[in-house]
MARTIBA-6301 format. One record per residue (C-alpha): residue number from 1; residue in one letter; x, y, z. Coordinates in steps of 0.5 Angstrom, whole numbers, plus 500, padded with zeros to 3 digits. Each point is the difference from the previous one (the first is absolute). Example, Ala and Ser with C-alpha at 12.3 -4.5 7.8 and 13.67 -1.06 7.14 Angstrom:
1, A, 525, 491, 516;
2, S, 502, 507, 498;
//
This chain:
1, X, 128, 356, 905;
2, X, 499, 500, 492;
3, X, 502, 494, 496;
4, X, 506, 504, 497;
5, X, 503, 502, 505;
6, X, 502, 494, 500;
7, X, 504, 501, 495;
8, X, 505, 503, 505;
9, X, 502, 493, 502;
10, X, 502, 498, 493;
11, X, 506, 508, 500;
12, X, 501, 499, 507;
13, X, 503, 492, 500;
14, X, 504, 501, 493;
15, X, 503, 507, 502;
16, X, 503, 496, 506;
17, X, 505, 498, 496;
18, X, 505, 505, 495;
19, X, 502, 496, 495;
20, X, 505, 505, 496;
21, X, 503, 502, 507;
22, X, 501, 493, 502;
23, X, 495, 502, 507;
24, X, 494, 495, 503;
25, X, 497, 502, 507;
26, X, 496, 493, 500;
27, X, 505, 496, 504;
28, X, 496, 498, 507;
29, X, 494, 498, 501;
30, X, 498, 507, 504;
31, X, 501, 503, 493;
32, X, 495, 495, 498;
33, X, 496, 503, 504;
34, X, 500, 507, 500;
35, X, 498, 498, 492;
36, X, 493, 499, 503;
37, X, 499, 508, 503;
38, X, 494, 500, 504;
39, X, 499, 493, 499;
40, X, 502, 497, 506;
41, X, 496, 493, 500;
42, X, 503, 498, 493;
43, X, 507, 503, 502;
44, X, 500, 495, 507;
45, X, 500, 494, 495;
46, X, 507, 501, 497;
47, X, 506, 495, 501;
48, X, 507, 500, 498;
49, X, 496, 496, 493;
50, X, 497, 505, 498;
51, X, 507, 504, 498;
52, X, 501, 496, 494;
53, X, 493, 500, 499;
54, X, 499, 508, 500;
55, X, 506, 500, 495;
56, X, 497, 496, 495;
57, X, 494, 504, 500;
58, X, 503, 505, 500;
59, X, 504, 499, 494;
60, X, 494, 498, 496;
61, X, 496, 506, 502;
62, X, 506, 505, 497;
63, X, 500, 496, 494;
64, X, 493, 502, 499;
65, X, 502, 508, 501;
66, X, 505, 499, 496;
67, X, 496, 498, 494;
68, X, 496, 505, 501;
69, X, 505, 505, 500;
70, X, 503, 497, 494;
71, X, 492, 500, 497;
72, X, 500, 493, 499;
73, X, 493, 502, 503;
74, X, 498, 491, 497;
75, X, 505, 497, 504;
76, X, 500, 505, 507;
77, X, 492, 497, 499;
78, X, 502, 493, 499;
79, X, 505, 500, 507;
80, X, 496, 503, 504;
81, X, 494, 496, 498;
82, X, 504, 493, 503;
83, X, 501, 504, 506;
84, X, 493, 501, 499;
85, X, 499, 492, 500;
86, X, 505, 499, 505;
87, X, 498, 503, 505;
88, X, 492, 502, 500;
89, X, 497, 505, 505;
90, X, 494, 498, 505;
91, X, 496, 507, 498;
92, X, 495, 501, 507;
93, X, 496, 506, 502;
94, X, 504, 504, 506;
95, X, 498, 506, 505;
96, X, 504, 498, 506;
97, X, 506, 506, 498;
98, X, 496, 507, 498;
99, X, 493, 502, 504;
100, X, 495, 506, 498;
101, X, 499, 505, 506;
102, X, 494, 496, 503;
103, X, 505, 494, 501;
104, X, 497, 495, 494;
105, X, 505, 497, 496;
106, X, 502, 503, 493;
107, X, 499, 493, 496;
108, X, 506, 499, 494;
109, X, 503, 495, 496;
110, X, 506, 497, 504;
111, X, 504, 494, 498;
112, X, 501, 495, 505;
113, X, 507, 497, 502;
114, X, 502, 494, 498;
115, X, 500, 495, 505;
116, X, 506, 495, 497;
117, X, 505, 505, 502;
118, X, 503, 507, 499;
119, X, 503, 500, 493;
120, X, 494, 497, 497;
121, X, 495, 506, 503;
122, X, 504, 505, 499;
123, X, 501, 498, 493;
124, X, 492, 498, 499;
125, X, 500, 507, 502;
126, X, 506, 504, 496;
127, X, 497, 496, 494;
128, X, 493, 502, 501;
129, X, 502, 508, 501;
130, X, 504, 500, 495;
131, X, 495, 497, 495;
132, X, 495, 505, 502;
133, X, 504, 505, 499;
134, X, 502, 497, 493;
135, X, 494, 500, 498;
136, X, 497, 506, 503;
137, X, 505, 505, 497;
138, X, 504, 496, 495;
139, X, 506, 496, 499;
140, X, 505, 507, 499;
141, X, 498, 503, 507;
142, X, 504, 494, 501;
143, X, 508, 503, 500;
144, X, 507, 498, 502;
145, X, 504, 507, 503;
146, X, 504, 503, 494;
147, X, 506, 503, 505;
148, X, 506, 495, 500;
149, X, 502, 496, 503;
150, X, 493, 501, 505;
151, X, 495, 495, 495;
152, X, 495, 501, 505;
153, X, 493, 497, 499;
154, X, 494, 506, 500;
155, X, 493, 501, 499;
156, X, 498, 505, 495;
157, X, 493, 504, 502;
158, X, 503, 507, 497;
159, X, 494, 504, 496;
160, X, 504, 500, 494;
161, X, 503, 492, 500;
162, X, 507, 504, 501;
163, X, 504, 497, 505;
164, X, 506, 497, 499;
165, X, 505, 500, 507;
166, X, 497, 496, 506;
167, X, 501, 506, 505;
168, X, 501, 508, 500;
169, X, 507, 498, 502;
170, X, 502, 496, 494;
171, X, 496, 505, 495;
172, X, 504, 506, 504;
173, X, 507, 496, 499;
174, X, 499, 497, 493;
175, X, 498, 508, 498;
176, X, 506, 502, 502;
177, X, 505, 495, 497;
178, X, 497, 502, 494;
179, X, 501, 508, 501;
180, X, 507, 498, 502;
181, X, 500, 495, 493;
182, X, 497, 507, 495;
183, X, 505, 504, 504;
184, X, 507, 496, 498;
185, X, 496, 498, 493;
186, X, 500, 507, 499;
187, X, 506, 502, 503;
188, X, 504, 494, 494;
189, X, 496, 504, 495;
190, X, 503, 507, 502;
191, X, 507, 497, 500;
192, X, 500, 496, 494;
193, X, 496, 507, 497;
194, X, 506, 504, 502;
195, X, 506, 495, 498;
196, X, 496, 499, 494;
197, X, 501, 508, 499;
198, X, 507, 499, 502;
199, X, 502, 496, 494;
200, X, 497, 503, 495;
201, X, 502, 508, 501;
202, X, 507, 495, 500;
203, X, 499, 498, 493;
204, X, 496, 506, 498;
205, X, 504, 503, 494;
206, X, 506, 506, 501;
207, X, 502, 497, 506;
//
């Protein structure tokens, strides 16, 4: 696995909660769990202390997309930097997950679970993704999904830097809320224009 990719534990906890929309789905220690995808040696360790754990994290790594959002690029550095602190990572050489056609191992760097308990591994890792990723591409591929209410976290790995909704159905909702926002503008205007026109053949000499 590439070290960015584990960026994706970062997006995939704070989008557990919706905050515009009054929405968590982290309330069990099975939703814990299911944070950890494949990782199924680090999800085993969550506890029912975790939960308040894993919300604390996860407000701290919103307020990092958030400030990157708002290009506050200095302070999105510095609250992922006491992440960073933290919770440090265990970097090893890995080749147990991928092989080549012969059966030898592919050896990648991997970041190794932390032992203490769950909320520190996950955050170790989520942290350290996120840095990469942060560091690789820059501070504005870190974004907040612009379609209210949704406020998702995103990625950015567009080409041209464009991406501004965290999925096609935010994009495809936001674009036609703002069809429909031209069309009544549009619609306003024609009906100001016609009384406009209205009152002034009223007041117009000879009548």
């Amino acid at each position: 696995m590439e070290l960015a990719s584990y960026s994706d534990y970062a997006v995939r906890l704070v989008n557990s909660e919706e905050p515009a929309r009054g929405t968590d789905t982290l309330t069990s220690v099975d939703a814990v769990r299911a944070l950890f995808g494949r990782n199924a040696s680090a999800a085993r360790r969550a506890t029912d202390a975790d939960l308040t754990r894993f919300r604390s994290i996860r407000a701290r790594l919103r307020s990092v997309f958030e400030a990157a959002d708002s290009g506050e690029e200095t302070l999105a550095v510095d609250l992922l930097n006491s992440l960073l602190l933290e919770f440090p990572v265990s970097p090893q050489i890995s080749g147990h997950d991928y092989r080549d056609d012969e059966g030898n191992p592919l050896w990648h760097m991997h970041l190794a679970d932390h032992p203490s308990n769950a909320t520190a591994g996950y955050a170790a890792i989520a942290a350290m993704g996120l840095a990469i990723h942060l560091t690789e591409h820059g501070v504005d591929r870190l974004g907040i999904c612009e379609a209210v209410p949704c406020r998702n976290a995103y990625l950015d790995t567009s080409t041209n830097r464009s991406r501004r909704y965290c999925s096609d159905r935010c994009a495809t909702r936001a674009n036609v809320a703002a069809y429909r926002a031209r069309k009544r503008l549009e619609a306003e205007r024609s009906a100001n224009t016609g009384r406009t026109e209205e009152s002034s053949q009223e007041t117009s000499p000879g009548r």
